[in-house]
C-alpha positions as CSV (number, residue, x, y, z in Angstrom):
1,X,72.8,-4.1,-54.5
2,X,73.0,-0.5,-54.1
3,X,70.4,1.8,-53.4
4,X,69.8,5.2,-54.7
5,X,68.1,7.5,-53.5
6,X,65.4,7.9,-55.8
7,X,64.7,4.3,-55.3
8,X,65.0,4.7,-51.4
9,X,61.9,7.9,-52.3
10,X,60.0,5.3,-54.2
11,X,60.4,3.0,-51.4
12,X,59.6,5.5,-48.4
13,X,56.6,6.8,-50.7
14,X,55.3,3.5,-51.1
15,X,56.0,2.7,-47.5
16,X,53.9,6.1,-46.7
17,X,50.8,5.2,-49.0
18,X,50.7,1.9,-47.4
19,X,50.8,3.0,-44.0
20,X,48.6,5.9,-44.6
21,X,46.0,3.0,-46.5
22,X,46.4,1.5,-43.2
23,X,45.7,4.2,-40.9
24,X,42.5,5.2,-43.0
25,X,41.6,1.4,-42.6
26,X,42.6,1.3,-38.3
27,X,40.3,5.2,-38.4
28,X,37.4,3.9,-40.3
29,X,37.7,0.8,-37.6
30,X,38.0,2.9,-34.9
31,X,35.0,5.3,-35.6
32,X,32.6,1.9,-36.2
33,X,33.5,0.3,-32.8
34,X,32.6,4.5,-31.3
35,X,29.5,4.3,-32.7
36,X,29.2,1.0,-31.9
37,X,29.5,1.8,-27.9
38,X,28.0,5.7,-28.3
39,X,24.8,3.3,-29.6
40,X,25.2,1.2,-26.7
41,X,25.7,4.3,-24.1
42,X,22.6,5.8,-25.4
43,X,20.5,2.5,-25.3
44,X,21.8,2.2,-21.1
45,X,20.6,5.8,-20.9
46,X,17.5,4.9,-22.3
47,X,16.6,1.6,-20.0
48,X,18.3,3.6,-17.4
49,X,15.9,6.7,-17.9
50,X,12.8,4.1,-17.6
51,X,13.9,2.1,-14.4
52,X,14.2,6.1,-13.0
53,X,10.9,5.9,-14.0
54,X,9.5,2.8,-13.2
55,X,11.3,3.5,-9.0
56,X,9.8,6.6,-9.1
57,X,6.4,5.2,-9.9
58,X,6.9,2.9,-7.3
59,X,8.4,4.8,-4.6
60,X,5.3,7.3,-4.8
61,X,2.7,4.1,-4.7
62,X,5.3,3.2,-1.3
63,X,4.4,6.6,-0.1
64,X,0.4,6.4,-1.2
65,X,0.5,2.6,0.9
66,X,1.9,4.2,4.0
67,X,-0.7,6.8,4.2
68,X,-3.6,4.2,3.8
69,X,-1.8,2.0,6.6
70,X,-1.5,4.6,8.6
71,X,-5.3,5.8,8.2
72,X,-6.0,2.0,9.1
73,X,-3.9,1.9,11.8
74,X,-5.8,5.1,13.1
75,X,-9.3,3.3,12.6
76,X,-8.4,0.2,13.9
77,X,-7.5,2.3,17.4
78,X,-10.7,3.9,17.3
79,X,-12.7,0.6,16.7
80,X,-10.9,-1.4,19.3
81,X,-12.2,2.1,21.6
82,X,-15.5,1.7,20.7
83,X,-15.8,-2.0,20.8
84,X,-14.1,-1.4,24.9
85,X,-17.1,1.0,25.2
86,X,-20.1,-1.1,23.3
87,X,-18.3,-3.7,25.8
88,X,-19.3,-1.9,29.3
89,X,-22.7,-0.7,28.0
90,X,-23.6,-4.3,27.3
91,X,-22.4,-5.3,30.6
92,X,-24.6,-2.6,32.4
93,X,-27.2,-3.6,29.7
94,X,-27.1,-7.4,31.3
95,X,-26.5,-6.3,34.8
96,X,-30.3,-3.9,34.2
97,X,-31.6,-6.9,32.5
98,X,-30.5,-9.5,35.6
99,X,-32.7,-6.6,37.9
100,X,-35.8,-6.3,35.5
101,X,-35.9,-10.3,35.5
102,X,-35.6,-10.6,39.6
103,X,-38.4,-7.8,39.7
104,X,-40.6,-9.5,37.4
105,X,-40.4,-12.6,39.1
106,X,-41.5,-10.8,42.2
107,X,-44.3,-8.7,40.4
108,X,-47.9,-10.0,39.7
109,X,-49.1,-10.8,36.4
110,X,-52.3,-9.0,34.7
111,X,-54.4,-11.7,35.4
112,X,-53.8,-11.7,38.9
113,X,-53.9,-8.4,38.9
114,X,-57.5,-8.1,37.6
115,X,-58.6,-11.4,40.3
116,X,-57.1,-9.4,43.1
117,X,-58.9,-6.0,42.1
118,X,-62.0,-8.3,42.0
119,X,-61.2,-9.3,44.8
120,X,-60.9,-5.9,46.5
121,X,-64.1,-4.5,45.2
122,X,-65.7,-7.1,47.0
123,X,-64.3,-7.0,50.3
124,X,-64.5,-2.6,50.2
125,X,-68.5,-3.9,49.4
126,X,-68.7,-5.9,52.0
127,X,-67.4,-3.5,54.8
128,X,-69.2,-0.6,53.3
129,X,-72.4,-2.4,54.0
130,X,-71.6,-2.7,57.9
């Protein structure tokens, strides 16, 4: 069978339709699975631009902790000064105490006190009469 070349045209034109059909089709493929994954780009963006977010929040609350630790830290110091301090004074306090106690013990009471001034204004009586 020979072929002429009008029927080899026919042949190469319908060869060219088809594979121009198909190329349309492998496009129209192509640009779905790009918008497909553009779709997908933009939702990573998204999530992505929200975890930025979300760290950012984070690493300022980070920031906002380490300032109140530090101002505890700071307090802390000073109360463990103070207690060292309240510490001594009560120490003199029970060391004055201890003293008050020994001179009490050694002191008269009010009632004796009043006997003995009784006392006393009777004997001065007495020798002012001889």
């Amino acid at each position: 069978m020979e072929i002429t070349e009008k029927k080899l045209k026919e042949i190469l034109k319908e060869q060219h339709e088809e594979t121009q059909r198909y190329l349309g089709v492998l496009a129209e493929s192509f640009e779905s699975q790009v918008k497909l994954v553009a779709e997908s780009i933009l939702g990573i963006q998204e999530e992505l631009t929200a975890l930025k977010n979300i760290v950012a929040q984070a690493t300022e609350a980070i920031a906002n902790l380490q300032i109140q630790v530090t101002a505890l830290r700071d307090m802390v110091v000073k109360n463990t000064e103070d207690i060292e301090i309240i510490k001594v004074d009560i120490e003199a306090m029970k060391m004055d105490l201890s003293i008050i106690k020994n001179d009490l013990k050694e002191k008269v009471n009010r009632e004796k006190f009043a006997a003995l001034e009784k006392r006393m204004f009777l004997v001065e009586k007495k020798l002012q009469r001889v």
